[in-house]
C-alpha positions in Angstrom: 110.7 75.6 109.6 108.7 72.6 108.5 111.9 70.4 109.5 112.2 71.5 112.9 108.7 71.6 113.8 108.0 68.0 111.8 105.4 69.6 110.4 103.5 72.6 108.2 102.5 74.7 110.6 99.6 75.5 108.1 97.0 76.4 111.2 93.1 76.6 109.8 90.4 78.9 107.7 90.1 79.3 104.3 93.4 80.9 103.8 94.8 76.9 104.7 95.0 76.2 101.0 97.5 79.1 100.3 100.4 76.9 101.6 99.8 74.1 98.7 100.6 76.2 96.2 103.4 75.6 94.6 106.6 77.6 95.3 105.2 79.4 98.2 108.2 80.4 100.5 105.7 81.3 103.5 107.8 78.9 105.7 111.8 80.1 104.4 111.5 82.8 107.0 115.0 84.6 106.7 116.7 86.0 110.4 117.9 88.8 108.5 120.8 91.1 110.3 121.7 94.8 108.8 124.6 97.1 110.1 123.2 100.9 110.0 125.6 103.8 110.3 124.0 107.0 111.3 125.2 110.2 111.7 123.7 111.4 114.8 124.2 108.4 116.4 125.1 109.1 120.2 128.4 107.6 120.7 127.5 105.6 123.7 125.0 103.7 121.7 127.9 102.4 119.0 126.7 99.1 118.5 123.1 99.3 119.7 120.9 96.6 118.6 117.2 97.0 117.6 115.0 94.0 116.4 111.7 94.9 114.3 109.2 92.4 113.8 106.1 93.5 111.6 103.0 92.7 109.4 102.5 89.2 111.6 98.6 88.9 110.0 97.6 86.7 112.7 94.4 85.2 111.4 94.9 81.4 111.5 97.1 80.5 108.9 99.9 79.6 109.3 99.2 78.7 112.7 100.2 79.7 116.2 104.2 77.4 116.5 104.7 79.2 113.2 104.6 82.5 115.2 106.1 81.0 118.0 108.8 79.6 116.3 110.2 83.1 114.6 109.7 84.9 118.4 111.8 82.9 119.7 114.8 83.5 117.4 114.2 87.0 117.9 114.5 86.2 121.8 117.7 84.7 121.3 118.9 87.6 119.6 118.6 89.4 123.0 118.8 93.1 121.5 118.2 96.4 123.1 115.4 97.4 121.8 112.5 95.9 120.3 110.1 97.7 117.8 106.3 96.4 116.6 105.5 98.4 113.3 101.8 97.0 112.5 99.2 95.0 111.0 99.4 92.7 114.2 95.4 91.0 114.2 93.8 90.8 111.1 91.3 88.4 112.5 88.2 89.4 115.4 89.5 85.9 117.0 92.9 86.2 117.3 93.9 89.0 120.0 94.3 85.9 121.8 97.5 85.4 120.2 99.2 88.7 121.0 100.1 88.0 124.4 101.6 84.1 124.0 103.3 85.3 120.7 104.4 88.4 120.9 105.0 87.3 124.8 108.3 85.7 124.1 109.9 88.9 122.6 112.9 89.5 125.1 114.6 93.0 125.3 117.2 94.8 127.7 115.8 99.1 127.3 112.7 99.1 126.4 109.9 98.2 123.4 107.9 100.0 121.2 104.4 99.4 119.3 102.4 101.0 116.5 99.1 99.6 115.0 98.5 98.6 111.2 95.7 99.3 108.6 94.6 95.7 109.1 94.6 96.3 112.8 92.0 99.2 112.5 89.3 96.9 111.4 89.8 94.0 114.6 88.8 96.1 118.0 92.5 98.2 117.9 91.9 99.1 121.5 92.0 95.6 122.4 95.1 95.1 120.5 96.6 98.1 122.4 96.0 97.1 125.7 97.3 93.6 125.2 100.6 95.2 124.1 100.8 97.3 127.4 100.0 94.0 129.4 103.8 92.8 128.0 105.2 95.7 129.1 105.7 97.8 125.3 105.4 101.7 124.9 102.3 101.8 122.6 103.1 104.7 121.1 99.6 105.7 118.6 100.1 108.6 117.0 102.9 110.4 119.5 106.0 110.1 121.5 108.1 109.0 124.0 110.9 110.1 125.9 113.0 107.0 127.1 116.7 107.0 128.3 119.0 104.2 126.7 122.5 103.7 127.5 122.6 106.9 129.9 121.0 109.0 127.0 117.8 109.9 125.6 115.5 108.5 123.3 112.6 110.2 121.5 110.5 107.4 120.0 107.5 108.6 117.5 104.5 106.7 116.2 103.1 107.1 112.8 99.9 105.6 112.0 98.3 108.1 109.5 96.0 108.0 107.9 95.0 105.1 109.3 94.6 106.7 112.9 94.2 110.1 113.2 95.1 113.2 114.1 99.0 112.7 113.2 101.9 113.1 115.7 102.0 116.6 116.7 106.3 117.3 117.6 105.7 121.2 118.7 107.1 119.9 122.2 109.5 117.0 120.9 113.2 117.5 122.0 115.0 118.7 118.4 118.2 118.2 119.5 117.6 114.5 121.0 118.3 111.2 118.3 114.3 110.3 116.6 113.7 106.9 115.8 109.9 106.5 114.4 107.9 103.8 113.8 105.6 104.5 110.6 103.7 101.6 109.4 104.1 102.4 105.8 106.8 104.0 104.1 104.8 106.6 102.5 105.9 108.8 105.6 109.5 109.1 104.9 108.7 112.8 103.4 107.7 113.6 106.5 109.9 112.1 108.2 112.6 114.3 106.3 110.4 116.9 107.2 110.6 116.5 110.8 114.2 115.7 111.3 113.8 111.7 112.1 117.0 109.7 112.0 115.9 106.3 111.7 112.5 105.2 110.8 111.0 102.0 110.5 108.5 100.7 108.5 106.8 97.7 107.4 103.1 97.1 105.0 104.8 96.3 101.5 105.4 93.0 102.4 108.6 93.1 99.9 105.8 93.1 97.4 104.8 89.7 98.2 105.5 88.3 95.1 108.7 89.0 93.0 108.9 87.9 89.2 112.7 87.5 87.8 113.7 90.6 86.1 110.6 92.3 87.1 110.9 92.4 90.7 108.1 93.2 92.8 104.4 92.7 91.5 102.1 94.5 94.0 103.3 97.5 96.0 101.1 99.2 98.3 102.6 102.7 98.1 102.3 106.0 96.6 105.8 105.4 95.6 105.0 102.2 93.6 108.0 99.9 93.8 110.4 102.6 95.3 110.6 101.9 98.9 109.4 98.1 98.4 112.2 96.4 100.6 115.6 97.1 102.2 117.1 100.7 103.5 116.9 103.8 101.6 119.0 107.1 102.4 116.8 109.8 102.2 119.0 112.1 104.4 118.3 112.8 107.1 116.5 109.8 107.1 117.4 106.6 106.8 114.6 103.7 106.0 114.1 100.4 106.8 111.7 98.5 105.1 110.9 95.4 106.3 109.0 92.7 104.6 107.3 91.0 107.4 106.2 87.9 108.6 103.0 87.0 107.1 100.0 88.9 104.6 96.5 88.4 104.3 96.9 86.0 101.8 99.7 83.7 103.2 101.2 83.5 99.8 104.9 84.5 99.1 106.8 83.9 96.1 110.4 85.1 95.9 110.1 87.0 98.6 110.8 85.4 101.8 108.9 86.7 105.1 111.8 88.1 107.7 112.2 89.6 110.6 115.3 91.9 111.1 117.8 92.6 113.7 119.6 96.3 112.9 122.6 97.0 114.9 123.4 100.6 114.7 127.3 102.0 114.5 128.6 105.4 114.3 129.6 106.7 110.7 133.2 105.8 109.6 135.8 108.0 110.2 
């Protein structure tokens, strides 16, 4: 990134030293692309592509082109859907940044939003209704019914326990394809609970820093390292765990920030 910008886009605040350090892959953001097959797949959606983007942090450092920069290789991705899984602000000062950043997302159906625990400590209902101004489905802690492709769509949000009370699905379609957006993986139980087919999920950060041999260092989970980074079959459920864009503490090592395009295919025969 550094090379095409001419520059660290290092941005300000304390947090401006983190970039120094040495081996810190906060700039080697990876456009990472994934092929899902999924069983109950619709077959008119063969080929669907979803883009997540999550964990963005935006509180200064790195600065606003570095967000700017990633958005708009998403853009030129130009995928179907587009899906926000958390910890957007994590600064009082920076809901500025949610409509010029996040602003450049392009999508042909539809978008979808859930807040982060960072998020709940920086004025979430601002955050919320900046997201509705570009158009997204904020979805909190329920559902949506969208059509895509001539069929529908159930959408859920899963902020617990964050945000409270959780999603209740008495009245959700069962026999319609879920996709849910949980900001931490902890949910996947209950997402094999409840019959979700694809869910999406960020806050791990990959672990942020991965030793050789040892892997990841520091996993926010009550799963420890289990569902740190990558896609986990947990049937009916499939996982994807993304290791986002940014932290509190800009530092990665190892681990490369990323967002991820998933293009979603019927089983093989």
């Amino acid at each position: 990134m550094a090379k095409e910008l001419g520059r660290k886009p290092i941005g300000n605040g304390w947090r401006k030293v983190y970039p120094y350090i040495p081996g810190n892959e906060l700039y080697q953001v990876e456009l990472v692309e994934r092929t899902l097959r999924l069983p109950r797949l619709p077959a008119e959606w063969d080929g669907l592509t979803v883009v997540q983007v999550t964990d963005l942090h935006m509180h200064g450092c790195p600065d606003r082109d570095y967000y700017r920069f990633v958005m708009d290789r998403c853009a030129e991705w130009d995928p179907d859907l587009v899906a926000v899984t958390g910890d957007i602000v994590d600064s009082k000062r920076h809901h500025r940044w949610v409509l010029p950043v996040l602003g450049r997302l392009r999508w042909k159906a539809a978008a979808f939003a859930i807040l982060g625990n960072h998020d709940v400590w920086h004025e979430p209902g601002l955050t919320r209704r900046r997201l509705r101004r570009l158009g997204m489905h904020v979805l909190g802690n329920g559902w949506v019914q969208v059509q895509v492709r001539g069929r529908p769509l159930v959408v859920i949000g899963q902020e617990t326990p964050w945000y409270t009370p959780a999603p209740d699905l008495a009245d959700c379609p069962p026999d319609v394809f879920r996709l849910c957006l949980s900001h931490t993986p902890d949910h996947v139980g209950w997402g094999r609970r409840h019959g979700i087919d694809l869910m999406l999920s960020g806050h791990v950060h990959g672990g942020q820093v991965r030793l050789p041999v040892v892997g990841s260092v520091f996993v926010p989970s009550c799963y420890g390292r289990r569902y740190d980074t990558g896609v986990f079959d947990e049937g009916p459920t499939v996982l994807h765990v993304s290791k986002g864009m940014s932290g509190e503490q800009p530092w990665r090592y190892r681990c490369r920030p990323e967002v991820v395009r998933l293009t979603l295919r019927r089983p093989a025969e």
